[in-house]
N, C-alpha and C positions, 0 to 999 in steps of 0.2 A: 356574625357570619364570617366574617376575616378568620379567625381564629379557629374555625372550623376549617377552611379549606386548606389553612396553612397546615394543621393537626395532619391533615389526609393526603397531602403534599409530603412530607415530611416520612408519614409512615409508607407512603409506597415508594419513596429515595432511600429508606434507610435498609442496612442490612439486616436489622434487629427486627424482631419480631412486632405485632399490632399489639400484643399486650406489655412488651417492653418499654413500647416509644408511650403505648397510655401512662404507666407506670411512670417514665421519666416527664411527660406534660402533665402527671397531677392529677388525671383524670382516670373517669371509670376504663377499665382495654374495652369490654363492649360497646360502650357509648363510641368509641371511636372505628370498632369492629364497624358496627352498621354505619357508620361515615363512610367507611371505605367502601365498603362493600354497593352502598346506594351509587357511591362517586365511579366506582365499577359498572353496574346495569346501566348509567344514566350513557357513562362512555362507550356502551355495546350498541346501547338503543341510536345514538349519533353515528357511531360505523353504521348499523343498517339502515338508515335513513335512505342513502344510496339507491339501494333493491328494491326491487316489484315486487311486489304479493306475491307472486310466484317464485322467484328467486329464495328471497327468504323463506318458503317452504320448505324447498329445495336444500336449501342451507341445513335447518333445523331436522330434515329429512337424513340428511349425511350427518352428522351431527350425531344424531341417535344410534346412527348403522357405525359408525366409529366407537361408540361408546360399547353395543353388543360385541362388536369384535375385541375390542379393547377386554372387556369380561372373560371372552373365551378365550383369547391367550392368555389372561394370569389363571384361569382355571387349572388345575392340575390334569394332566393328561392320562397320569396312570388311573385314577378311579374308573372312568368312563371304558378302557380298557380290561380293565379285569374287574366290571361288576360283576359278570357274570357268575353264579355260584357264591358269589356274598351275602349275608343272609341281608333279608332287608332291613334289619334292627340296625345292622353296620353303617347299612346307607342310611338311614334316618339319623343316623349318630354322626355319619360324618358333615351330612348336610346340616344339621345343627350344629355342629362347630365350627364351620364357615359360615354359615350366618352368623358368629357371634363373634369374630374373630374381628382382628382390625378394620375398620373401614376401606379401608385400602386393598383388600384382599377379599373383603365380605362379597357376595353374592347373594340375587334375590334366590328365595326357596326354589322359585318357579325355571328359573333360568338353571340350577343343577339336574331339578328333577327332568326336565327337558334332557340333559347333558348324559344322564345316568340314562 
């Protein structure tokens, strides 16, 4: 157990990546991913310990509405702008290339077709 939380200590102080510091401790990067990752929710669920049921809604309520907004500003502006008269094969093409695209820029189906 030492040696795990040291592992998980270690990779969230370091600059190097969860599969680097695996790599230099000897160990699998996943096995240590989900170390970190657990030692993450374990440290969210103690900040909210804090909050009322209602607050924590609250929280996860804004939370959500940040993450839609956060969507619609990386969405490109121009599409939404001049669908108009593009045929729909275009928009089905392009809505399929942002779903497939980086995660970071991906978008659900539901959330362009709304946008288009």
């Amino acid at each position: 157990m030492e040696f795990r939380e040291e592992a998980v200590q270690f990779a969230l102080r370091s600059s190097k990546t969860v599969s680097e510091v695996g790599r230099e401790l000897g160990m699998n990067p996943e096995t240590l991913r989900g170390w970190v990752n657990k030692h993450k929710a374990l440290q969210d669920m103690k900040a909210d310990a804090g909050l009322t049921l209602s607050e924590r809604a609250r929280l996860k309520e804004l939370e959500w509405r940040n993450h839609e907004l956060e969507m619609e500003n990386a969405f490109p502006k121009e599409p939404q702008r001049t669908s108009r008269g593009i045929p729909v094969a275009s928009k089905y093409e392009f809505i399929d290339e942002m779903r497939l695209d980086t995660v970071e820029y991906a978008h659900s189906v539901e959330f362009m077709c709304r946008r288009f």
